[in-house]
N, C-alpha and C positions, 0 to 999 in steps of 0.2 A: 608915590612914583614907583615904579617898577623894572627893574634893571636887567637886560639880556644879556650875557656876556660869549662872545667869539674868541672860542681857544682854543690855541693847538700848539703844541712844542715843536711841529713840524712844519717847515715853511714851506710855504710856498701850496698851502690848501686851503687857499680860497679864502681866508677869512676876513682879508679888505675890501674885497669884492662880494663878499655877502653880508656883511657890516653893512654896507653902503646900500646895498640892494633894497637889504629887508627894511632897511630905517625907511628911506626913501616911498617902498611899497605899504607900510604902516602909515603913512604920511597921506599919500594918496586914497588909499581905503578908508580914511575916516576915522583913524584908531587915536586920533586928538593928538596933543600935540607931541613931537617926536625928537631925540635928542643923538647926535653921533658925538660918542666921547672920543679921540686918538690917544692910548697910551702907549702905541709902538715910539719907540725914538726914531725909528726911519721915518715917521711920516709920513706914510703913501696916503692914508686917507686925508691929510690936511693939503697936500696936494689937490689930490684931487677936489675936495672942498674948494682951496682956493682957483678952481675952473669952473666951477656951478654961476652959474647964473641965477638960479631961485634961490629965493630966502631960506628956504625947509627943504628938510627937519634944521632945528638948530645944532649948530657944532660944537664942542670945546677942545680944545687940545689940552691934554692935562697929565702930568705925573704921579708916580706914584706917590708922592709926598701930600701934593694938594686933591689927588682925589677924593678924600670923601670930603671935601670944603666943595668941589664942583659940584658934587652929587647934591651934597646939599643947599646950593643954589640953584641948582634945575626944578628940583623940588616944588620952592619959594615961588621961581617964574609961573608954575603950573604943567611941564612937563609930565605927562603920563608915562612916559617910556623912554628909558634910556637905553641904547646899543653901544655897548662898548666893543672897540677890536684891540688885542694885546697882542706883545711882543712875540715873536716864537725863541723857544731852547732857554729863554730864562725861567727858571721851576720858581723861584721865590717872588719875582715879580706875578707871573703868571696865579699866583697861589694869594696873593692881597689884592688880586683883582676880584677872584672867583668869591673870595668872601664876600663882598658885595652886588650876588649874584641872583637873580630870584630864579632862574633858568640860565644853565651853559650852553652853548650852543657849540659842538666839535664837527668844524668840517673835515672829512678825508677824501683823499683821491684813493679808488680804487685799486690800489697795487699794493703788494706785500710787504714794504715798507714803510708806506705811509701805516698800514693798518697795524704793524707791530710799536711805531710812535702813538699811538692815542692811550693805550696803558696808563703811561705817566698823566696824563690831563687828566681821566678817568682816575686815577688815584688821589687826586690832588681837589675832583669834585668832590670825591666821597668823605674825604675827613674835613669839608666845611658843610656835609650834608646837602650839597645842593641836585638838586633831579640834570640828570644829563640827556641830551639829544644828540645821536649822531648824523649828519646829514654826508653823504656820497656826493660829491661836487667835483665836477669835472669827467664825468664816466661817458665812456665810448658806448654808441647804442647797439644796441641788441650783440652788445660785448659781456660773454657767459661772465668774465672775471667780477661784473657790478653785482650780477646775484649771488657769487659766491660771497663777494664782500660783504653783502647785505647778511645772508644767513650770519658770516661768521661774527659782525657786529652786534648782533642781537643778542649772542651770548651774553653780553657784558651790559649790553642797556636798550633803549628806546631808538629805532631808528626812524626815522622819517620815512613816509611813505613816497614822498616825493624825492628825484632824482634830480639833480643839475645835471645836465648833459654839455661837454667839450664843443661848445660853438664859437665860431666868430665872434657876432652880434654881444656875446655876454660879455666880455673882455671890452670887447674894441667900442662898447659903449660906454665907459668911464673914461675914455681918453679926455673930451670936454666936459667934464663932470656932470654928466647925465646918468640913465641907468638905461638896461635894454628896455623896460616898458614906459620909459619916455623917447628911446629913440624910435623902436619897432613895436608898438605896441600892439598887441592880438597877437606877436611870433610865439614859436614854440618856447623859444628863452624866456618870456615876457610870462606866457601861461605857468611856466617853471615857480616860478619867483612869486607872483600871485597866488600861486595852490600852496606853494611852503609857508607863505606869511600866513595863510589863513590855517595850517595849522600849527605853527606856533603859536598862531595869538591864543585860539581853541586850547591850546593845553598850558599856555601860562593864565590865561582864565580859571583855568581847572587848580593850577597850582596856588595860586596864589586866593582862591576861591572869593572872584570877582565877578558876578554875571556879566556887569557893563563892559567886562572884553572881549565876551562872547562875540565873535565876527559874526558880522550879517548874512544869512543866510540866499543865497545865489543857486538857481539851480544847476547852476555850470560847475558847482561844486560837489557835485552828487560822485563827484570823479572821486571824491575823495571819502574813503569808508571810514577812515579812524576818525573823524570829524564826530560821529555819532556814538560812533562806542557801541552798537548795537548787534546782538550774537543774534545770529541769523540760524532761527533752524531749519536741517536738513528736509523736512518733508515743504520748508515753505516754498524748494527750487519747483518751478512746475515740469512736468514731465515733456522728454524730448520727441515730439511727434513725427515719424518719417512718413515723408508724405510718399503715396503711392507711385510707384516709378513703371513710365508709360514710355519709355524707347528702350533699342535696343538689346536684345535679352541676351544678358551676362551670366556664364554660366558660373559655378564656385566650385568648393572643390566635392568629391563624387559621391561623398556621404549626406551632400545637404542638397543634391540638383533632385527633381520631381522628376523621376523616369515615364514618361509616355509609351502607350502600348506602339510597335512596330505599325505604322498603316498597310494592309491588304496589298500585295505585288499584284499590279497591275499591268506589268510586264508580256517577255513570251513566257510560253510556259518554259524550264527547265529541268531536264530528267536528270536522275541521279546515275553515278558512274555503272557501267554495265547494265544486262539486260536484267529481266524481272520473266519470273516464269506466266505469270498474268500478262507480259504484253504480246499484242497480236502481231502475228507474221504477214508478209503482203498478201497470203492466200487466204487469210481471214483465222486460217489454224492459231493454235500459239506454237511458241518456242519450244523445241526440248517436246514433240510428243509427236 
């Protein structure tokens, strides 16, 4: 069995809500059978668990005491994947979760608080050696602060290519213990959660070096580049062809226009100021003689 763990010292970043998500979307896709552990004391996931209608993934509520007797029971059932969500601001709990971690998973919201809290998780991955994932959840679209956040998260680790984005639909579909890709399924929330699962399962396969969790290949997943790992070289982009432009003629600036010769004054004639010793007088004489 193989164990995901959802951690952050910071509340209130998503990580009951993507706990629930991703187990759920594991469950759904085929990845066998699928487990949510709750070791928060608040309980929001066993809440919400006790509002599900389905049977799966299977649940357990369990403490820091008896966790690894649960773990090692899920085991025994034949669960393939355990999703754990933990408490936030406890270092010590948080720190005997991660040791039984085969992948962390740290959601953060976009803003300069949240992102100055992940240090300490990210400190607390390292000295149990386990690989970290940052995931951005809850970010405002096409809000510059997600890409700054993104750049500045990558210094320190692996970030998801995929984005949760601030919608209704994500939230307001755990209220009856569902998820958005059982209430709305095809939404943009729904596509969210299905491209993240598919690469976390992709790189805990990798971790854990298991072909059989390699997710099933979909071409709707092509969205997805880190899936393959594949360095693309520069002479493979093909060249960008302007296609020949047949309206109105634009001119640029004076150094690049195609100068045309003046066309032939077809005009009256016009003479130049004053007379000219060659022109004729009315008496057929000229000027000046």
């Amino acid at each position: 069995m193989y164990t995901i763990v959802a951690a952050s010292q910071k509340g209130g970043s998503g990580k009951t809500t993507l706990s629930g998500h991703l187990a759920v979307e594991a469950q759904r896709s085929g990845a066998g059978a699928i487990a949510l552990i709750d070791t928060d004391p608040q309980g929001s996931l066993a809440h919400w668990w006790n509002a599900r209608q389905a049977p799966e993934p299977h649940f357990v509520k369990a403490g820091l005491m008896d966790l690894e007797e649960a773990l090692a029971g899920l085991e025994q059932a034949g669960v393939k994947i355990a999703v754990i969500d933990t408490p936030p601001a406890i270092t010590q709990s948080i720190s005997r979760v991660v040791a039984h971690a085969d992948l962390v998973l740290v959601p953060t919201r976009p803003s300069p608080h949240d992102l100055r809290a992940v240090g300490a998780t990210v400190d607390i991955a390292e000295r149990h050696g386990k690989p970290v994932i940052f995931v951005i959840n809850a970010a405002t679209a096409r809000a510059r602060i997600t890409g700054e956040s993104a750049v500045a998260l990558s210094q320190h680790g692996t970030v998801a290519p995929v984005t949760i984005h601030h919608r209704v639909d994500f939230a307001a579909s755990m209220i009856d213990g569902r998820t958005v890709g059982e209430v709305v399924p095809g939404s943009p929330s729904a596509r969210e959660i299905s491209d993240l699962w598919v690469y976390v399962q992709d790189k805990l396969s990798r971790i854990v070096r298991d072909p059989a969790l390699l997710p099933e290949f979909r071409p709707d997943h092509l969205a997805i580049g880190s899936l393959l790992e594949v360095e693309q070289e520069s002479d493979a982009i093909p060249p960008i062809v302007v296609p020949f432009y047949e309206g109105p003629e634009r001119r640029g600036s004076a150094d690049r226009r195609i100068l045309l010769p003046d066309p032939p004054y077809r005009g009256p004639e016009r003479r130049s100021f004053g007379r000219r010793q060659t022109d004729l007088a009315p008496n057929g004489a000229t000027w000046g003689k």
